[in-house]
KEDO-598173 format. One record per residue (C-alpha): residue number from 1; x, y, z. Coordinates in Angstrom, 1 decimal. Layout:
<pts>
{seq=NUM, X=X, Y=Y, Z=Z}
...
</pts>
This chain:
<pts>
{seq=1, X=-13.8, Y=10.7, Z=1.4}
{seq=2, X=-13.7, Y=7.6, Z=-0.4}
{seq=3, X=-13.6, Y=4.7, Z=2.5}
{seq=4, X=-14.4, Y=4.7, Z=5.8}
{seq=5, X=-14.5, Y=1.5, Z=8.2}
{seq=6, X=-16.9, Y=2.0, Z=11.3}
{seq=7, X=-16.0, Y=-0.5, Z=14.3}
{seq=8, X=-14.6, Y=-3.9, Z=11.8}
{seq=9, X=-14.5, Y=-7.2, Z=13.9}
{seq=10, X=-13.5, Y=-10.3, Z=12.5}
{seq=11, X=-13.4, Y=-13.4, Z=14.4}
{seq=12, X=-12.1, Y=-16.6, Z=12.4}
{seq=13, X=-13.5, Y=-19.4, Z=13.7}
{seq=14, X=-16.0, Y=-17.5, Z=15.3}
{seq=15, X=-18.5, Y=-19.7, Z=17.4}
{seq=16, X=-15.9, Y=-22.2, Z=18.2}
{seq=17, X=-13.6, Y=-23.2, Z=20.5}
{seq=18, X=-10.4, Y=-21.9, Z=18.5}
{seq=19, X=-12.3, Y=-18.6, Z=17.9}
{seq=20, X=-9.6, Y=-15.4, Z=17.5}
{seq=21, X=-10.2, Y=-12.2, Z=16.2}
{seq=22, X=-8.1, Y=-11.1, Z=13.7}
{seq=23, X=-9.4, Y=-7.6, Z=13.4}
{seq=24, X=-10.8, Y=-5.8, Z=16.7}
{seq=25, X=-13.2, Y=-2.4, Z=16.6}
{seq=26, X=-11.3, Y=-1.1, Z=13.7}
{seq=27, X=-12.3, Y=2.6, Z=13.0}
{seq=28, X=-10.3, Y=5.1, Z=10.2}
{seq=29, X=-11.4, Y=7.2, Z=7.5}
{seq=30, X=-9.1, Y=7.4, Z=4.0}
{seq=31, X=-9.7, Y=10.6, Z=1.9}
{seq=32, X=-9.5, Y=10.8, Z=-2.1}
{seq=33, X=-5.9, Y=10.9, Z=-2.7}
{seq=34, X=-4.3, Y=10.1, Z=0.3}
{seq=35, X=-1.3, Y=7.8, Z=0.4}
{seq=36, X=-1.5, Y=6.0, Z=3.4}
{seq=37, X=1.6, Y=3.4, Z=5.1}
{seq=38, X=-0.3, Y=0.2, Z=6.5}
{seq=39, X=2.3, Y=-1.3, Z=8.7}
{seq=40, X=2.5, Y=-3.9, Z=11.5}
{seq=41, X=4.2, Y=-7.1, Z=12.6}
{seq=42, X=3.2, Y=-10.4, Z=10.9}
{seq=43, X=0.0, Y=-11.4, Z=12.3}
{seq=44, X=-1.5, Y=-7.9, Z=13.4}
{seq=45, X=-4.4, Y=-7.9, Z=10.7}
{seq=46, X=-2.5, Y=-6.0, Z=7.5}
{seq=47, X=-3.6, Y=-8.4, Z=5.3}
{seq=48, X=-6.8, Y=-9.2, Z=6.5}
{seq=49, X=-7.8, Y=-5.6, Z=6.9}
{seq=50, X=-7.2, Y=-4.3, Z=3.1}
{seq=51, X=-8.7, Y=-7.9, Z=1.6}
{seq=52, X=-12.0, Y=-6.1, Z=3.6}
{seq=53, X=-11.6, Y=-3.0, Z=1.6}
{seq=54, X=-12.5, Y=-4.3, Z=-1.7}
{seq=55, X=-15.6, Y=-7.2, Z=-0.4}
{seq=56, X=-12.9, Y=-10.2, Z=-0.5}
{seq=57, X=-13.5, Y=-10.7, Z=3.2}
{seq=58, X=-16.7, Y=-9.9, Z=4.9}
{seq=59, X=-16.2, Y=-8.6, Z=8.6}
{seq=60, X=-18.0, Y=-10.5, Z=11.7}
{seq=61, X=-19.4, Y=-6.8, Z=12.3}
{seq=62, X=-19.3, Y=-3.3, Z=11.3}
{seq=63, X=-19.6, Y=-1.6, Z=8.0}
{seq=64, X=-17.6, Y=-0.6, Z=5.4}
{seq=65, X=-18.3, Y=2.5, Z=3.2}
{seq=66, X=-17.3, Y=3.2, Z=0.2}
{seq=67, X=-18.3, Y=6.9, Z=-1.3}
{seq=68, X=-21.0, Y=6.8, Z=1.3}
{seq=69, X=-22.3, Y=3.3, Z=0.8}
{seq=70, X=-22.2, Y=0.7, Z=2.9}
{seq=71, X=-21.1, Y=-2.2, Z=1.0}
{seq=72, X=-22.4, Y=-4.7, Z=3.3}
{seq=73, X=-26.0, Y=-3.3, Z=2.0}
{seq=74, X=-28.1, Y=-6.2, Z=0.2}
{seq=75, X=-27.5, Y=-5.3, Z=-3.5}
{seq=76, X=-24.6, Y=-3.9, Z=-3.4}
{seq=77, X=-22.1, Y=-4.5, Z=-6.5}
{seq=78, X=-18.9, Y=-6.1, Z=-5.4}
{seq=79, X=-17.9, Y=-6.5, Z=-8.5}
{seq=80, X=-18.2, Y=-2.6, Z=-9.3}
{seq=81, X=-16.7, Y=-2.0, Z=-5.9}
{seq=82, X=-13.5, Y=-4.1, Z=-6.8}
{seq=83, X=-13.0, Y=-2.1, Z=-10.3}
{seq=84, X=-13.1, Y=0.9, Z=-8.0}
{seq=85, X=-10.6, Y=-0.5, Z=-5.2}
{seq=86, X=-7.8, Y=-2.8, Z=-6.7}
{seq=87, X=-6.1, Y=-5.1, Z=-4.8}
{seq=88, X=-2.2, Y=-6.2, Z=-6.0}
{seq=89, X=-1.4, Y=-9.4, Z=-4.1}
{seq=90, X=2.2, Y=-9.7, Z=-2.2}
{seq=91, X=2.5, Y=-13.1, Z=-4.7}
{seq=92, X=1.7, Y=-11.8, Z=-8.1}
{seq=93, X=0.8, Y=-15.6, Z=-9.3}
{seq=94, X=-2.1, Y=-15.3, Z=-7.5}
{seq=95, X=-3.3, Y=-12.7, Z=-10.2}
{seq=96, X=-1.6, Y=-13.9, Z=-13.3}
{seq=97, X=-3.6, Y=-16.7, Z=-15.5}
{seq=98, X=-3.6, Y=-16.0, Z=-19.6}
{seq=99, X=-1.1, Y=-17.2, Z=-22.1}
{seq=100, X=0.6, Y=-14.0, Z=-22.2}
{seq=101, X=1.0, Y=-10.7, Z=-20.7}
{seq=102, X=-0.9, Y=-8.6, Z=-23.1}
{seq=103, X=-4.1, Y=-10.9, Z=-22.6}
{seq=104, X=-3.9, Y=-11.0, Z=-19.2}
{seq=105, X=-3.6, Y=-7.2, Z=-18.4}
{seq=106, X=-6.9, Y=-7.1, Z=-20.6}
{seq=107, X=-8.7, Y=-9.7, Z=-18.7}
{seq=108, X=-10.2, Y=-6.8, Z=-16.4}
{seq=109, X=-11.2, Y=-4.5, Z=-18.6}
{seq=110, X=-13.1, Y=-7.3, Z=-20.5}
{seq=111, X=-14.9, Y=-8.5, Z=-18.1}
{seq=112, X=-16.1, Y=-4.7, Z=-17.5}
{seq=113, X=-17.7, Y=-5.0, Z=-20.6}
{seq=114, X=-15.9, Y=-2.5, Z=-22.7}
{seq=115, X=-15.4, Y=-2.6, Z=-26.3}
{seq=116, X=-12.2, Y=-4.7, Z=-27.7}
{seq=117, X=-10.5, Y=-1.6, Z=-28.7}
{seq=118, X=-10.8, Y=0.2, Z=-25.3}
{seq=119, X=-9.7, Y=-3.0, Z=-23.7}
{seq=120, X=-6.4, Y=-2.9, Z=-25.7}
{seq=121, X=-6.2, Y=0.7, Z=-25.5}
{seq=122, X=-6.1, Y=0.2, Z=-22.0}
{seq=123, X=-3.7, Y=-2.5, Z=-21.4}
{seq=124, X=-1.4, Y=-0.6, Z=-23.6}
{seq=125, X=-1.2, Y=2.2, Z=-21.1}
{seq=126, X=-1.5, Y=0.6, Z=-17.9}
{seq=127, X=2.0, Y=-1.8, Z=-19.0}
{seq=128, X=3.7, Y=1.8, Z=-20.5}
{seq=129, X=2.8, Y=3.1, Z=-16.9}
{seq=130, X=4.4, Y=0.4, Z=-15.0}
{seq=131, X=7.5, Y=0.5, Z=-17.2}
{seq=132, X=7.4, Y=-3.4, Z=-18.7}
{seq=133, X=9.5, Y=-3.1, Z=-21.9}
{seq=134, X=7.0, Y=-3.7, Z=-24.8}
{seq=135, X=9.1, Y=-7.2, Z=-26.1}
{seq=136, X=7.7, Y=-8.8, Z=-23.1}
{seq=137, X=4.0, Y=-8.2, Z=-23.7}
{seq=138, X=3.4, Y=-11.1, Z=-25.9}
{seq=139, X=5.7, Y=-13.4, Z=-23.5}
{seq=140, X=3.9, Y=-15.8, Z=-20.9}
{seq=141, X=3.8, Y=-14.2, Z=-17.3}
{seq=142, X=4.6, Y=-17.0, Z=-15.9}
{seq=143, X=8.5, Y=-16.8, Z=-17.9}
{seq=144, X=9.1, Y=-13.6, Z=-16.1}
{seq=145, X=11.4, Y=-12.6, Z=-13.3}
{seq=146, X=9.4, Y=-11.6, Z=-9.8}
{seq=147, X=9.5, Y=-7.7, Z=-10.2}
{seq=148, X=8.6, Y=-8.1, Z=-14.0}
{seq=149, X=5.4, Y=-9.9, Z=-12.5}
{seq=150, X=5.0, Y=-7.4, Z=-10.1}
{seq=151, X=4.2, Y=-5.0, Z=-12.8}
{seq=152, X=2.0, Y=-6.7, Z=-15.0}
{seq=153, X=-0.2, Y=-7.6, Z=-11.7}
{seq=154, X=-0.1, Y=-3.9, Z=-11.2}
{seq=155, X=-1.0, Y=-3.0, Z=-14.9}
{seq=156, X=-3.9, Y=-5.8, Z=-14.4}
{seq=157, X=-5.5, Y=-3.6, Z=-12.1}
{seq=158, X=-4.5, Y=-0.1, Z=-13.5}
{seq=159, X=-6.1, Y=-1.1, Z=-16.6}
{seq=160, X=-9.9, Y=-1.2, Z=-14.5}
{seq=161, X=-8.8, Y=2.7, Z=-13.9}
{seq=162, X=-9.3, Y=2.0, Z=-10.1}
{seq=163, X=-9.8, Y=4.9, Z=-7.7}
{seq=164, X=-8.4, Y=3.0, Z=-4.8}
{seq=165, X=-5.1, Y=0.9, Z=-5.4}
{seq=166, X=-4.1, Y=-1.4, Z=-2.8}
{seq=167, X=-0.2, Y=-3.0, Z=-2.9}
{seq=168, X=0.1, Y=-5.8, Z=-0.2}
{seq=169, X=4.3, Y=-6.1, Z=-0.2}
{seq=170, X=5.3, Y=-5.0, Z=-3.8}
{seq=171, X=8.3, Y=-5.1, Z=-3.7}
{seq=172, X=9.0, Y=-8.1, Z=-1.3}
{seq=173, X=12.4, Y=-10.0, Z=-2.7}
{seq=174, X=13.4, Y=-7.1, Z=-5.0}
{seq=175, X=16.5, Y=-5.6, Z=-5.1}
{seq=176, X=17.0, Y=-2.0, Z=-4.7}
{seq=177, X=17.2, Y=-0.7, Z=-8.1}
{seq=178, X=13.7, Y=-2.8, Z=-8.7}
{seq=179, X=12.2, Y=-1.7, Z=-5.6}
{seq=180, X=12.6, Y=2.1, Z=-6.2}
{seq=181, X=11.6, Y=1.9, Z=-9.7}
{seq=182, X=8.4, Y=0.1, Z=-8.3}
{seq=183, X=8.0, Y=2.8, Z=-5.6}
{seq=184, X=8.6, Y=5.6, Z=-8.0}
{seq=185, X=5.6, Y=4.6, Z=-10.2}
{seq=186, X=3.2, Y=4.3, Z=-7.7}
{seq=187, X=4.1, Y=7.4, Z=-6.4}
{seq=188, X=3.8, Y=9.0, Z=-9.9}
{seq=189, X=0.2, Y=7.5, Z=-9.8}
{seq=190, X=-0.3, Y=9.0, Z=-6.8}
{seq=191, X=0.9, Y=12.7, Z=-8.1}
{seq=192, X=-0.5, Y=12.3, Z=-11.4}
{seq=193, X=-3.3, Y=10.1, Z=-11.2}
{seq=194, X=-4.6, Y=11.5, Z=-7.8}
{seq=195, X=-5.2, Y=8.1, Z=-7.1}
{seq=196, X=-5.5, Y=7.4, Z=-3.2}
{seq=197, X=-3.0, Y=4.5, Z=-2.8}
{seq=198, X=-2.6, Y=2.1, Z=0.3}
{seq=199, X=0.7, Y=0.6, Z=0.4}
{seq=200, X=1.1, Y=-2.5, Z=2.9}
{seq=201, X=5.2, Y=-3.1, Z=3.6}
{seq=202, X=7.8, Y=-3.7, Z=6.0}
{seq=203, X=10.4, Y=-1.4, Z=5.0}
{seq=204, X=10.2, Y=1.9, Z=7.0}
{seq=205, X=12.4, Y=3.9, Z=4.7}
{seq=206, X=10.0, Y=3.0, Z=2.2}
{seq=207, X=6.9, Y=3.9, Z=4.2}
{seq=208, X=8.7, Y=7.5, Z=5.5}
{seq=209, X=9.6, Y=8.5, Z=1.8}
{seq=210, X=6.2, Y=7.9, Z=0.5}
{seq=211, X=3.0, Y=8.1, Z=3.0}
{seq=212, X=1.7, Y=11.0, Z=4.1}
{seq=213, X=0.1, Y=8.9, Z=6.7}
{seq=214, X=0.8, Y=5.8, Z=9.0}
{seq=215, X=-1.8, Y=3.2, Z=9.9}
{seq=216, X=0.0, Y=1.2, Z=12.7}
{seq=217, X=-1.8, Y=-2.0, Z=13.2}
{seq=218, X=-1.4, Y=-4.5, Z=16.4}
{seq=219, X=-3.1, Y=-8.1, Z=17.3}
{seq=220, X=-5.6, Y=-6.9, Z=14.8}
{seq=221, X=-5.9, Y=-3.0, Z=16.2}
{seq=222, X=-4.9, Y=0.0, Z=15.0}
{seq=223, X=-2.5, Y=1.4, Z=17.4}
{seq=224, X=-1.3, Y=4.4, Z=16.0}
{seq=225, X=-2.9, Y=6.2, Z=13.0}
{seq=226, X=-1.0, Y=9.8, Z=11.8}
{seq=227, X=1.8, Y=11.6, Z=9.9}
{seq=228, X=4.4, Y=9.7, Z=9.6}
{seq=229, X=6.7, Y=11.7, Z=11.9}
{seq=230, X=4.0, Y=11.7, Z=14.7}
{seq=231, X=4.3, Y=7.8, Z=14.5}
{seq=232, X=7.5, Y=7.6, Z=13.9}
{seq=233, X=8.3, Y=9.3, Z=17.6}
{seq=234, X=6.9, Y=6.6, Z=19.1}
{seq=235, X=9.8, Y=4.1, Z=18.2}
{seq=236, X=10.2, Y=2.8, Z=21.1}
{seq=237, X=6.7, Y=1.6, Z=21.3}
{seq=238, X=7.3, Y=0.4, Z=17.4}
{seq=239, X=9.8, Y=-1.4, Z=18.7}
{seq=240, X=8.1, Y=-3.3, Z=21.5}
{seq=241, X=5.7, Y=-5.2, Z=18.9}
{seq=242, X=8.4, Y=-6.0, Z=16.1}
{seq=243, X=8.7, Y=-3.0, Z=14.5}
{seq=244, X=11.2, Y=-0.3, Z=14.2}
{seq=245, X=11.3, Y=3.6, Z=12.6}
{seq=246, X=13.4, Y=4.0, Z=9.7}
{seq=247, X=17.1, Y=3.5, Z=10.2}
{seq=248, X=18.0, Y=7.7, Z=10.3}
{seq=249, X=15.8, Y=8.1, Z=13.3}
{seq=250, X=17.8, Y=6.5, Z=15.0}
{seq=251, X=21.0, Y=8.0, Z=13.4}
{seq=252, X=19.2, Y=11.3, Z=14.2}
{seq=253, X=18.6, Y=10.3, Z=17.6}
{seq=254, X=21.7, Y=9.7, Z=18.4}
{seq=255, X=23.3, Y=12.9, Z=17.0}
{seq=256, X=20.9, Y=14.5, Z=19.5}
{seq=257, X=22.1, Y=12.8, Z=22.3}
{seq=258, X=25.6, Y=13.6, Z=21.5}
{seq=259, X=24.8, Y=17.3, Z=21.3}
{seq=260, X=24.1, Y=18.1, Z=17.9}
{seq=261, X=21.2, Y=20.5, Z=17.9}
{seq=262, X=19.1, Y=18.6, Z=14.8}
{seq=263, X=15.3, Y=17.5, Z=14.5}
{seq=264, X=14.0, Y=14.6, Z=16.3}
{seq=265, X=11.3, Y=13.5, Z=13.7}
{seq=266, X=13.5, Y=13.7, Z=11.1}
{seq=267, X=12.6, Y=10.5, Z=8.8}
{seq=268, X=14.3, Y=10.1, Z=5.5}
{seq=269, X=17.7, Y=10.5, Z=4.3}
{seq=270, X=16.8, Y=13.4, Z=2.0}
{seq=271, X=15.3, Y=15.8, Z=5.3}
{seq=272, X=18.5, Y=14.2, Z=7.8}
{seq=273, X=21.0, Y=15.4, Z=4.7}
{seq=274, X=19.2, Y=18.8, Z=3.9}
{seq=275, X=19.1, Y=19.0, Z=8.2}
{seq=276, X=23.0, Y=18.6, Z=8.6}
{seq=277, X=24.1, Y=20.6, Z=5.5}
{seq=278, X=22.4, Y=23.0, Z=7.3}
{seq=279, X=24.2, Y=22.7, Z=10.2}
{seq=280, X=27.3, Y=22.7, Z=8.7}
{seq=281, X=26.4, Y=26.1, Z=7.0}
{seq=282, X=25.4, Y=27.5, Z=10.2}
{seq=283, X=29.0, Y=26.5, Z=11.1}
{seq=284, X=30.9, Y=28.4, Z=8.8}
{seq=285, X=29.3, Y=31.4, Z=9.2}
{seq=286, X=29.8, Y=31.4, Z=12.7}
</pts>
């Protein structure tokens, strides 16, 4: 088990007359290598909940732990804990600050005190994973396109060899072909790297094809926490705070209710197709 959160509050503006909590007796356990959807309408505590996960924010009350330490303890190392659980903003600016994309994918790794050549070593592998084509590595971040930024924020982080990655909106404002190549790689991280990945989005496609588990979070609780067919069931409650399930739920749904015997928690295209071309096999031999 690599984190576990144990009854988070936090209250901005606490002690005042405009305080709010933003997160409210948040309890959940995430395993090594788990791939986990955090999803919720703007305003329910995403963000404020994985910027706890890596000592950015400190809750009002309760603990975090990380590998069995609290990191709330006095002496803790934040600055460990945050090589060990790396955070990729949804604005990639916020992250990107040398003269060019080489230097600035090594500015982790440096600061962990490794040798130069590790350091290069490292950067070298982490932009190869993220797929940025090599003539741009010597260009100024800042010059590149938003899904290009993406991925050198990503390879900033990869580069620390983190245990924990955390994507707030990766792919926000990229179009499909960018998004899926995005998607792909972190899932390849995921298979290859065992690397327990939290992925924060809005797209429920995207959150069906790649979690193997939903953290549903509402006016700063988690409302639903499971597979992501379990969740997805509950659409209609999804869709009573802003969200939604994934467009072929619905699809599905609908097929049911005209009579076609299929699944009802079917959630990606790739299950719905394999589902129906069953169907139709069933068909012919009949």
């Amino acid at each position: 088990m690599s984190i576990r959160a144990e009854h988070l509050n936090h209250i901005y503006g606490e002690g005042t007359a405009f305080e709010q909590y933003a997160l409210k007796d948040v309890s959940f356990e995430i395993e090594d290598g788990q791939f986990i959807g955090l999803i919720g309408h703007t305003g329910s505590g995403k963000s404020t909940l994985i910027q706890h996960l890596n000592g950015l924010l400190r809750a009002s009350s309760g603990a975090i732990y990380y590998n069995g330490e609290n990191i709330y303890q006095d002496g803790y190392d934040m600055k460990a804990l945050r090589s060990k659980v790396g955070l990729v903003f949804q604005y990639p600016e916020h992250q990107l600050f040398e003269v060019d994309v080489f230097s600035d994918v090594c500015f982790g790794p440096k600061n962990q005190g490794l040798s130069k050549e590790e350091v290069e070593e490292r950067a070298r592998e982490a932009l190869t994973q993220v797929g940025l084509d090599e003539k741009l590595w010597q260009q100024s971040p800042f010059e590149l396109s938003g899904g290009q930024k993406r991925r050198v924020a990503i390879a900033g982080v990869l580069a620390m060899h983190p245990e924990v990655l955390i994507l707030d909106e990766p792919t926000a404002g990229l179009d499909p072909k960018g998004r899926d190549e995005i998607l792909d790689e972190i899932s390849a991280l995921h298979r290859d790297r065992h690397m327990t990945i939290i992925l924060v989005s809005h797209s429920m496609e995207d959150i069906a094809r790649y979690a193997d588990r939903i953290m549903v979070m509402n006016h700063g609780e988690k409302m639903f926490d499971a597979p992501p067919k379990e969740v997805f069931r509950h659409y209609k409650e999804l869709e009573a705070i802003g969200l939604a399930a994934p467009q072929i739920t619905y699809i599905v749904h609908g097929l049911k209710e005209h009579g076609v015997p299929i699944a009802d928690d079917i959630t990606t295209v790739a299950e719905a197709r394999d589902a129906i071309l069953q169907l139709l096999g069933k068909d012919k031999k009949s």
